[in-house]
ROMIDO-552051 format. One line per field, with one value per residue (C-alpha): x, y, z. Coordinates in pm, whole numbers. Each point is the difference from the previous one (the first is absolute). Example, Ala and Ser with C-alpha at 12.3 -4.5 7.8 and 13.67 -1.06 7.14 Angstrom:
BEGIN
x c(1230, 137)
y c(-450, 344)
z c(780, -66)
***
This chain:
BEGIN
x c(0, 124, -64, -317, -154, 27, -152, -299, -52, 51, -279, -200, 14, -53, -298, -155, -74, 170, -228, 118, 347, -12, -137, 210, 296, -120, 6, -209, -223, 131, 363, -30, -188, 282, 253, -131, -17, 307, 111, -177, 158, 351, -76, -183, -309, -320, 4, -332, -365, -225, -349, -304, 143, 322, 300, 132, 366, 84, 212, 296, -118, -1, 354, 116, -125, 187, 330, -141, -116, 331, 111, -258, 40, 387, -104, -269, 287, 218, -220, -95, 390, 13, -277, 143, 384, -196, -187, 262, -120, 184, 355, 333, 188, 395, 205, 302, 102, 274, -11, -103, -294, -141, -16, -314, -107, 18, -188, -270, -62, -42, -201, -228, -17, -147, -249, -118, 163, -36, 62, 371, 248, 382, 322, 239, 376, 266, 320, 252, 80, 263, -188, -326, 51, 149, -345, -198, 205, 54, -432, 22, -264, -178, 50, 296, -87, 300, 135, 160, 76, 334, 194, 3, -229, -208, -322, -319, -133, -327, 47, -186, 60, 249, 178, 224, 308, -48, 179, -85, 113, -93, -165, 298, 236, -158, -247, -174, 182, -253, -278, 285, 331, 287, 325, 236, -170, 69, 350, 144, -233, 89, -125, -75, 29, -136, 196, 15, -406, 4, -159, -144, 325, 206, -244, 55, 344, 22, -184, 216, 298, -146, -70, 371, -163, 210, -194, 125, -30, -41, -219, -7, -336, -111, -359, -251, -184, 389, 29, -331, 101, 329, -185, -255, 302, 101, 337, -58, -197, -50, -141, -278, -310, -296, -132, 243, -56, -387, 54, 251, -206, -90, 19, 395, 46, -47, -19, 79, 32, 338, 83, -4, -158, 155, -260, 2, -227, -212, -4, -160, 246, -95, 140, -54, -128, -242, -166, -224, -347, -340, -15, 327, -57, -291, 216, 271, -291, -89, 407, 36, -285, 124, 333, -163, -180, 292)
y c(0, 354, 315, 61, -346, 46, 412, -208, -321, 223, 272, -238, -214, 326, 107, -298, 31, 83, 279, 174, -96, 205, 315, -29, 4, 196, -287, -151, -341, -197, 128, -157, -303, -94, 92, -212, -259, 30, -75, -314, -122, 39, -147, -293, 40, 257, 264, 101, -230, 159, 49, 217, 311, -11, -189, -208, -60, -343, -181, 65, 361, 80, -165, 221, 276, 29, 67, 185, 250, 124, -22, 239, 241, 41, 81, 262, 143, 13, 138, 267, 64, 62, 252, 201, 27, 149, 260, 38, -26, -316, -165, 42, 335, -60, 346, 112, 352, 245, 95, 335, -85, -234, 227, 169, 6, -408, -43, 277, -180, -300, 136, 174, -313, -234, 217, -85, -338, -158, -359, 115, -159, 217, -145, 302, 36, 297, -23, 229, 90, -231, -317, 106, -223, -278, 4, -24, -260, -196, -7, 124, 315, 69, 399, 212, 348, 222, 350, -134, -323, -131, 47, -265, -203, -231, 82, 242, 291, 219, 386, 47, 390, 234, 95, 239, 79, 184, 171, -178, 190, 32, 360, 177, -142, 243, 202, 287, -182, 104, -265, -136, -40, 69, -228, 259, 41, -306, 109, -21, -208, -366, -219, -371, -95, -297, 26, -379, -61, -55, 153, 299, 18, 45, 260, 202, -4, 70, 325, 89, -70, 226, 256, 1, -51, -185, -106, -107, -367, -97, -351, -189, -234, -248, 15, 319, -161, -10, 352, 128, -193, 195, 338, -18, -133, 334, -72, 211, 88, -228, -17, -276, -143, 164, -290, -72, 417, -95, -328, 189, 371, 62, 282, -32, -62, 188, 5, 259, -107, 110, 260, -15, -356, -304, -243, -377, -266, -306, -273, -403, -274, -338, -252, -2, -316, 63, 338, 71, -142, 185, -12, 102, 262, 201, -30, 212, 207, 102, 35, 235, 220, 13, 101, 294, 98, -37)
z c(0, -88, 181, -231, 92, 375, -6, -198, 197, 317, -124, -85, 314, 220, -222, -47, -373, -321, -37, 328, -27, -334, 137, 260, -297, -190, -285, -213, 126, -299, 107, 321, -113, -249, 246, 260, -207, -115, 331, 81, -283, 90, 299, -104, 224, 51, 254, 20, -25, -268, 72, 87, -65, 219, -34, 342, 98, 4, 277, -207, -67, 355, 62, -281, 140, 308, -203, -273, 311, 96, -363, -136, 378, -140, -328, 111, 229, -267, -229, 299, 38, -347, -5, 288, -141, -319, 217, 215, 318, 217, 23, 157, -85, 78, -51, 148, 32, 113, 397, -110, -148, 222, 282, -120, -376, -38, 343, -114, -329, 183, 194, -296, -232, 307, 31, -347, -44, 369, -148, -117, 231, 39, 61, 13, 70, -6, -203, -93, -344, -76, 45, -165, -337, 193, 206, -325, -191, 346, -29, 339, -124, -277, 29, 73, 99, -3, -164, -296, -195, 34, -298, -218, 175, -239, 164, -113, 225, 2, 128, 319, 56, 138, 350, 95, 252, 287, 304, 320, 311, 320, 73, 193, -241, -298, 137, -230, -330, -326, -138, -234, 142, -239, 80, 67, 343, 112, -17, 386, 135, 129, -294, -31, -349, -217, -317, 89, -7, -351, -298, 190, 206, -339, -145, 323, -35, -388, 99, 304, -277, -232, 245, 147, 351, 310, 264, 387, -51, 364, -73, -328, -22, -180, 23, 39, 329, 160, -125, 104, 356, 38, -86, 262, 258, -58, -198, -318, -312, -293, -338, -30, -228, 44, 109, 302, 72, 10, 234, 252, 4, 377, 279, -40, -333, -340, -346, -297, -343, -227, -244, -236, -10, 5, -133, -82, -154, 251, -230, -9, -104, -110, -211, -328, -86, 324, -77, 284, -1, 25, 418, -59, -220, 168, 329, -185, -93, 367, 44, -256, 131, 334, -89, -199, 244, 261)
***
């Protein structure tokens, strides 16, 4: 018996007739009445007694029927499974992204998409740039989220927005400093640098570079969450995402962004012979608009 045989004997075993089990198909009553005999004849005896108007499972019928049961429940659920990955709305999201992201803009999205998709199931971790495409072709994720694809890294990316730098300081370290904070003023004041961070860390630089600026390097950190740490400790200023600025603003600690700007992509990295799948895709959806509106 093939898949089709067992949805037909099962209908019409439920139903009770081949008239029922085909409006319960959808089908045709001839359909189902070849198909059912079909059946009996590959297995070389009747499943159902013929008469007054309804058809009755034999002995055999009823033995059949305990196994074709659970056969045809895994084929509804798979049917149902298939349904909601083409809507969209269940399964297991795995996505890894940078520290600095996943202090608030990854848990917001979360946050947003259960709201409308509260069968999706999250399995989140942070990495730091370096192992990103490692992650994805190790199949440990599905999604990178970082601030710009390693070069020459065989993998495909979507654009999710924009961030900038910003000057995170405690308020007696820079107090009355304008709504944009030009470099040159952090001139003199204990600095903890991140030129080691990666990506953003080297565009921060290549600006300080251009701009002939020397800073007191008291504290070099690897991470934004060490740097914001240090800040609020009381050690220095630094220059971080705005999304660390947004995680670590408080009583103590502020926030001003640069100029002139120093801005930088957020983008989604999967593997290329794994683009991401509709569940997948409207997540990125919510991601994008919450690092728009962030």
């Amino acid at each position: 018996m093939n898949l089709r045989h067992i949805e037909i004997f099962h209908a019409v075993y439920v139903n009770g007739s081949v008239s029922a089990a085909a409006r319960a198909l959808h089908i045709s009553q001839p359909s189902v009445s070849k198909t059912l005999r079909h059946a009996e004849s590959l297995l070389g005896f009747p499943l159902f007694e013929r008469g007054k108007g309804r058809l009755v499972p034999t002995q055999d019928a009823h033995t059949l029927f305990e196994e074709v049961r659970e056969i045809q429940g895994r084929v509804q659920a798979l049917r149902q499974a298939g349904r909601n990955l083409k809507r969209g709305t269940q399964g297991r999201l795995r996505i890894s992204a940078l520290p600095s992201i996943a202090l608030g803009a990854l848990p917001a999205a979360v946050a947003r998409f259960l709201r409308t998709h509260p069968a999706a199931t999250f399995d989140l971790q942070t990495v730091h740039h370096d192992d990103l495409v490692s992650k994805l072709y190790e199949r440990e994720t599905d999604i990178a989220l970082a601030y710009a694809v390693p070069d020459a890294a065989p993998v495909g990316h979507r654009w999710m927005g924009e961030a900038e730098l910003m000057v995170l300081h405690r308020g007696d370290d820079l107090p009355e400093q304008p709504a944009r904070v030009p470099l040159e003023m952090l001139r003199g004041h204990p600095f903890i640098s991140l030129a080691q961070s990666g990506p953003t860390g080297t565009l921060f630089s290549r600006e300080a570079e251009r701009l002939g600026i020397q800073f007191d390097e008291v504290v070099h950190a690897r991470t934004f969450y060490i740097a914001s740490a240090l800040v609020r400790a009381g050690v220095g200023v630094s220059v971080v995402d705005s999304f660390t600025a947004a995680a670590a603003l408080g009583p103590e600690l502020h926030a001003r962004p640069l100029s002139p700007p120093i801005v930088f992509d957020v983008k989604a990295m999967f593997l290329e012979s794994r683009p991401p799948s509709v569940l997948e895709t409207n997540f990125l959806k919510v991601f994008a608009h919450v690092i728009a509106a962030s």
